[in-house]
N, C-alpha and C positions, 0 to 999 in steps of 0.2 A: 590590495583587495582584502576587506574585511572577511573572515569565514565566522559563521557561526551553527552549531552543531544546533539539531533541530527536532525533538522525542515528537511521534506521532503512536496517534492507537493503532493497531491492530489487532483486531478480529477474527481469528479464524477458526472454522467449523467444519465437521469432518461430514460429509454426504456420502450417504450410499447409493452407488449405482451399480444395480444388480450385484454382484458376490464381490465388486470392490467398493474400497474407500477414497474418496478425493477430500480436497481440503479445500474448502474455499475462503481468502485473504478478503479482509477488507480495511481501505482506509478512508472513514469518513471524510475526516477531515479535508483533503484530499479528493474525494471522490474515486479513488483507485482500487478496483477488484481486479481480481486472479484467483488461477486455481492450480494446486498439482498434484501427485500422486504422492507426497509425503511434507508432513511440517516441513522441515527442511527446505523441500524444494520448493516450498509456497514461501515461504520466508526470504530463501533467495528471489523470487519471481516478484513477488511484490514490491521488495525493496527496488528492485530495479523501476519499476512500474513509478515509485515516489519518484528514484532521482530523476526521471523520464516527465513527470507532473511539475516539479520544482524548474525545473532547465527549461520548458514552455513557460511555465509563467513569468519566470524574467526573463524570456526571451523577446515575449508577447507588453512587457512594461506592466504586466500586473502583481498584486502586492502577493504574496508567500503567507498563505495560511500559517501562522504559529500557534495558534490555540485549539485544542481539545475542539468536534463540533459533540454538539447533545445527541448523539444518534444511537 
C-alpha cells in the first residue's frame, strides 16, 4: 500500500463566550470544523476530525482532496 503524507490548512480562531475563550478549527478543504478550550486541544481534535474525513472518503470510493480550497 502506497502512503502518502498530505498538508491541509487550518484555521483557527479564538471565540469569546462569556469570561472564556474557545477555539474554533477549520478545514476547508475538507469541510471539517471543531472546537476546544485551547490551540492544542483543537489541533488535536481536528486532526482527528481529517483522519476521520480521509478514511470516509476512501472508504466511501471517493477521491481525497489534495489541494488548498479558496476559502
Amino acid at each position: 500500500m502506497q502512503k502518502q503524507v498530505l498538508n491541509y490548512r487550518i484555521i483557527i480562531e479564538p471565540e469569546k463566550m462569556g469570561r472564556r475563550t474557545v477555539y474554533n478549527a477549520a478545514c476547508p478543504t475538507l469541510g471539517v470544523f471543531d472546537y476546544g478550550d485551547s490551540i492544542d486541544e483543537v489541533l488535536k481534535s481536528i486532526k482527528d476530525g481529517i483522519e476521520l474525513a480521509i478514511e470516509c472518503l476512501r472508504d466511501e470510493g471517493q477521491e481525497v482532496p489534495v489541494r488548498f480550497s479558496n476559502w
